[in-house]
C-alpha positions as CSV (number, residue, x, y, z in Angstrom):
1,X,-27.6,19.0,11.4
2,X,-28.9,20.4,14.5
3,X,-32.1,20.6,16.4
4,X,-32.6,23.7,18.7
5,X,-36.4,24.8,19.8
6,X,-38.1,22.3,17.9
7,X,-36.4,23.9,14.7
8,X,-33.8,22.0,12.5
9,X,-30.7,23.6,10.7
10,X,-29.2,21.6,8.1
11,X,-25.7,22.6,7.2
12,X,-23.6,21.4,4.2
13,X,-20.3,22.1,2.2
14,X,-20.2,22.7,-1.5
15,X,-19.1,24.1,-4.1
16,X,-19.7,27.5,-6.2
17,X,-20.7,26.5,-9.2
18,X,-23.6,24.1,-8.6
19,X,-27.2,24.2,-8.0
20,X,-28.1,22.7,-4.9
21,X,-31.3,20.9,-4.1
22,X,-32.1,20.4,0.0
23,X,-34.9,17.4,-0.1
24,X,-36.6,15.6,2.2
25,X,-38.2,12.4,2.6
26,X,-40.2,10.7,5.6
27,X,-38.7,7.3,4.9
28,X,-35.6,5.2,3.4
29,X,-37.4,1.8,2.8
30,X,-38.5,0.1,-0.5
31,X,-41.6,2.6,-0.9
32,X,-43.4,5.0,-3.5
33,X,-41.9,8.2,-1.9
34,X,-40.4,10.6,-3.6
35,X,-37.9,13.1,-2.7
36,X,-39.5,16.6,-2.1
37,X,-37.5,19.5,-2.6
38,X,-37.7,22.0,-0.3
39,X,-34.8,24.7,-0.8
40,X,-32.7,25.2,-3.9
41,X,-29.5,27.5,-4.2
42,X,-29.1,28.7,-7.6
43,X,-25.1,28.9,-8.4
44,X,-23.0,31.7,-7.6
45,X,-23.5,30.0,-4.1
46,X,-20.7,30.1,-1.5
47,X,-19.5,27.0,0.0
48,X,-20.6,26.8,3.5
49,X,-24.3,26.8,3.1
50,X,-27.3,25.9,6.0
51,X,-31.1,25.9,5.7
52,X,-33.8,25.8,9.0
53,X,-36.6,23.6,8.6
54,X,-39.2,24.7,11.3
55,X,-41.4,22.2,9.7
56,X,-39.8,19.2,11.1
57,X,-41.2,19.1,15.0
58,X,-41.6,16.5,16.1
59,X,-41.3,13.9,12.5
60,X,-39.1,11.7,12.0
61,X,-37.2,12.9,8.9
62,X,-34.3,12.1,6.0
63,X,-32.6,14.7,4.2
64,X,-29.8,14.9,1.1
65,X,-28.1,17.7,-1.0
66,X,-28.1,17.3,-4.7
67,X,-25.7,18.9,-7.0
68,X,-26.2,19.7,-10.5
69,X,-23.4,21.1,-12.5
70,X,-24.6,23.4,-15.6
């Protein structure tokens, strides 16, 4: 991950055959919130893969890639 501008790119590894989920949450802690999805690569997808959330300025953040094999 990196943070240029106010603008954060998110970059992960995968593989081709998946569908990938890029979700976001606002807190790790014993709470109520849920992950929100906010990109999602249908499969063929190629294996080095990156996203730009301009909606992150200045929030504190958590991210994670889901995989789901068909």
């Amino acid at each position: 991950m990196s943070i240029a501008g106010g603008i954060v790119r998110i970059d992960w590894k995968g593989g081709t055959a998946a569908k990938q989920y890029l979700m976001i949450r606002n807190s790790l802690g014993p709470t109520n919130t849920a992950w929100s999805v906010i990109y999602t690569n249908p499969p063929p997808t190629i294996v080095s893969n990156f996203v730009f959330d301009v909606g992150a300025t200045n929030r504190m953040l958590y991210y994670r890639i889901k995989a789901e094999r068909p």
